[in-house]
N, C-alpha and C positions, 0 to 999 in steps of 0.2 A: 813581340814587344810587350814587356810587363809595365803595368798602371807603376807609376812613380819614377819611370825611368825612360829618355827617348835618345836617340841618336836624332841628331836635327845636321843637316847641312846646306847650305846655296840659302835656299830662299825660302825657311821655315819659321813656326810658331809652336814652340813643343808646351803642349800641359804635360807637367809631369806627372798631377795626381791622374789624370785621364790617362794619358800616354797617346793621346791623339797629335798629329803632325799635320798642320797647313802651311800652306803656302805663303810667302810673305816678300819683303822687296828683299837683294841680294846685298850684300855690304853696311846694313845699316846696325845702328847699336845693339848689340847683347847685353839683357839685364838681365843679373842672376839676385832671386832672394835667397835669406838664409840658407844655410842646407837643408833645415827640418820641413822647407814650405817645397823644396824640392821640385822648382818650376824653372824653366828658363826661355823667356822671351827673346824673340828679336822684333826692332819695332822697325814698322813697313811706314806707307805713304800713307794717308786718306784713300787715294784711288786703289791702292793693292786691298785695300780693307774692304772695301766698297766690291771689289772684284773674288774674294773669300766670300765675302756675306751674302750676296747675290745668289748663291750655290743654296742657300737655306732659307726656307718660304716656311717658318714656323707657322702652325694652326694656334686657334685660339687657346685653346688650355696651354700652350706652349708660352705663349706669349703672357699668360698669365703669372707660369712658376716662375719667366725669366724677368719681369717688373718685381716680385715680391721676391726674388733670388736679388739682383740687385739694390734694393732696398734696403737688403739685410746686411750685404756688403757694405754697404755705404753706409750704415750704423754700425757695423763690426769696423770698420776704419776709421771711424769718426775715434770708437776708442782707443783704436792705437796711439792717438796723437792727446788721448785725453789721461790727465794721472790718474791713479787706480789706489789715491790715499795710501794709508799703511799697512794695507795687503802686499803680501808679498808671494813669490813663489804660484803664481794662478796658474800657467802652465806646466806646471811638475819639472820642468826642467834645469831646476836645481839638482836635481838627485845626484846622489854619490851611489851610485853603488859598488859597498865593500863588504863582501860575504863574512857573516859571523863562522868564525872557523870553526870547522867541526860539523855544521848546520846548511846543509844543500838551500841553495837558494835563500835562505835568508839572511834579512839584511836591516839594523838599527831601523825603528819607525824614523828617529830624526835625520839619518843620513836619505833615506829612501824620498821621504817627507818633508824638506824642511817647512818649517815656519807654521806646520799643519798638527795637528792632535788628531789620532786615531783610538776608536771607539768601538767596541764591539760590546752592545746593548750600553751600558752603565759605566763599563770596564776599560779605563784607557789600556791601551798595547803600546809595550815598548821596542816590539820586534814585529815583521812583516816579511811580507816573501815577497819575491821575483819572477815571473815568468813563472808562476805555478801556484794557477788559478786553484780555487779547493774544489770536490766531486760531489760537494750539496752542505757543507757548513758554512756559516760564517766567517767572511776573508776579507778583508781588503789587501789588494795585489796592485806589485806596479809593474806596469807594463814597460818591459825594458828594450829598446830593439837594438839589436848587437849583444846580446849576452847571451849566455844559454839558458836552455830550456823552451816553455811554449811559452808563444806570444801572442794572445787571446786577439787583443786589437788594441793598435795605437790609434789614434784619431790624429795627433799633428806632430810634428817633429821625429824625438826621441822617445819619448817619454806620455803614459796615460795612466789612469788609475781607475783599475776596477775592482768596485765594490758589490761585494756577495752577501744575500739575506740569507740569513739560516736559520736557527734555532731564534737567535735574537738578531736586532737589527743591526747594519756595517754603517758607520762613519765617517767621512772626515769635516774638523771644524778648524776655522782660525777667524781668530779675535781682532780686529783694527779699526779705522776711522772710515768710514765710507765719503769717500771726495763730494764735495760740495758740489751742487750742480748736477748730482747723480740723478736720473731721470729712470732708467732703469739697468738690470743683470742682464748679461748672456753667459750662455756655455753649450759645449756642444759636447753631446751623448749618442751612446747606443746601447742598445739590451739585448738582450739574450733569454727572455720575461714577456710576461704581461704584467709584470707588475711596476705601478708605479711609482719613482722614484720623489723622495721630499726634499726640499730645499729649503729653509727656515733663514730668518735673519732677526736675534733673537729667540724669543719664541713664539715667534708667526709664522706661519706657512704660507709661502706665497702660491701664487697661482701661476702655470707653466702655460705659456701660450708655444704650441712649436711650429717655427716660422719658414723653415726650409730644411727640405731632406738632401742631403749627396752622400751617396752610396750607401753603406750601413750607417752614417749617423746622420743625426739632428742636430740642426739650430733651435735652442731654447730661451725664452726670454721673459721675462718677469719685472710687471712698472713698480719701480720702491722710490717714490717720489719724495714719500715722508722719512726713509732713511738717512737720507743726504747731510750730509755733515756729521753723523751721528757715529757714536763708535760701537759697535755691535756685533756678536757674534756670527759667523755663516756658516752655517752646516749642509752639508748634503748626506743625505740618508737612502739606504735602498732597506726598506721593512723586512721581517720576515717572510716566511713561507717559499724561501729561495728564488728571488728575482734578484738577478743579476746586471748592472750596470757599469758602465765607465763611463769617465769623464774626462775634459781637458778644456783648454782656452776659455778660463772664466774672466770675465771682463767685467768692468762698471760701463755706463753709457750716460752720455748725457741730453740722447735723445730717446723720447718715449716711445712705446712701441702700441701700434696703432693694430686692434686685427676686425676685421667686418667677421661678426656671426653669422654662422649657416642658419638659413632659414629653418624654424621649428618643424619639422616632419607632422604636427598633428595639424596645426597652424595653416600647411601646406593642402593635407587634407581636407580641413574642413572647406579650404578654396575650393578644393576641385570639388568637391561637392555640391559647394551654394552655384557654381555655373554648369553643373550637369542640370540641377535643379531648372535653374532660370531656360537652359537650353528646351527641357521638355515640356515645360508652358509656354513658350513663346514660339516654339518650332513651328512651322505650318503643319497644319492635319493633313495625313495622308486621305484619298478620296478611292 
């Protein structure tokens, strides 16, 4: 069985993005999401659920990613049901793709893009490719699935876009009202880099807190408390020196996003320290 796809029969639970199959009550509702979320439920009892779950005695770090996994969920749904102002097009799947003749794989920035401006360093681009990422310059690529060619990585649906640092830095920006109420950004990435990718609104750079990993991507998320209601530019950027990202499902939220800092590594040492210290004056004397 391949991740995004399950055969389920009798009395199942299929994740599609997983491709895992549990057990569940026999005859009861099937709920299908969109095609792009590519999951399909069947919902059981309380006691059937209770009877799967019991099977799984997560350890503490587990129980950790699956409170802050949740969480994120539950901010990521809060905005589905929240407007997202005069942005338009956050999940790329508007795209048309209609190959300029002549021209393998590529395809109008505005049909590939709508509603988005594409920028490589300074230089808007009126044309962009398809499933065919660049081999170390400057690209922005959309990630098509069902077309030909290579398909680097979709993150949701149909449709993702990855942006290539080369010589100069890769792009995309659009212009709109950021919804009233906006508390903070999400969006989910993955690289192919160590290099870090910028997000600006105007020209601020916000700060990326990343909130949950599943599988090659991240949940990313950023508090713009002060932007709300404001009409401003948003850009995401991947800099020079060839660090390579995609993105998809950018959302507004209108809950803030909370994260506990790791404890200082010197801060930690000097603890251990000041009680090794107190340990060898207070110890009893050997005789």
């Amino acid at each position: 069985m391949t991740p995004g796809s399950c055969s389920t029969t009798g009395e199942e639970f299929c994740d599609g993005r997983s491709g895992f199959v549990h057990q569940g009550n026999e005859g009861h509702e099937e709920l299908r999401q969109r095609p792009g979320a590519a999951k399909t439920f069947r919902r059981g009892s309380l006691l059937s659920s209770a009877l799967v779950l019991h099977k799984f005695v997560p350890d503490k770090a587990s129980v950790r990613r699956m409170v802050l996994g949740i969480a994120v969920f539950a901010l990521m749904g809060a905005c589905g049901a929240f407007a997202q102002g005069t942005f338009q097009n956050l999940d790329f799947e508007a795209a048309n793709v209609v190959p300029i003749s002549g021209q393998p794989y590529a395809v109008t920035a505005a049909n590939a893009l709508p509603d988005w401006t594409v920028n490589y360093g300074v230089v808007q681009q009126t044309q962009i490719y398809y499933n065919d990422p660049s081999l170390g310059g400057t690209a922005v690529t959309l990630e098509a699935n069902g077309y030909p060619g290579t398909v680097s990585a979709v993150v949701d649906g149909n449709f993702s876009v990855l942006l290539q640092g080369g010589q100069v830095a890769a792009s995309i920006s659009q212009t709109g009202q950021i919804p009233s109420g906006t508390q903070s950004l999400l969006f989910e990435s993955g690289t192919f880099s160590f290099v870090s990718p910028e997000v600006s609104i105007g020209s601020d750079v916000l700060t990326l807190f990343p909130l949950t990993t599943h599988g090659n991507f991240t949940t990313y998320g950023a508090n713009i408390p002060s932007f709300a209601g404001a009409t401003e530019q948003l850009t995401f950027t991947v800099p020079p020196d060839y660090g390579a990202y995609v993105f998809d499902d950018i959302s507004f939220s209108p809950n803030p996003i909370t994260v506990t800092p790791e404890p200082d590594p010197v801060i930690l040492m000097g603890i251990g320290g000041a009680l090794f210290a107190a340990y060898r004056r207070f110890a009893p004397k050997r005789k």
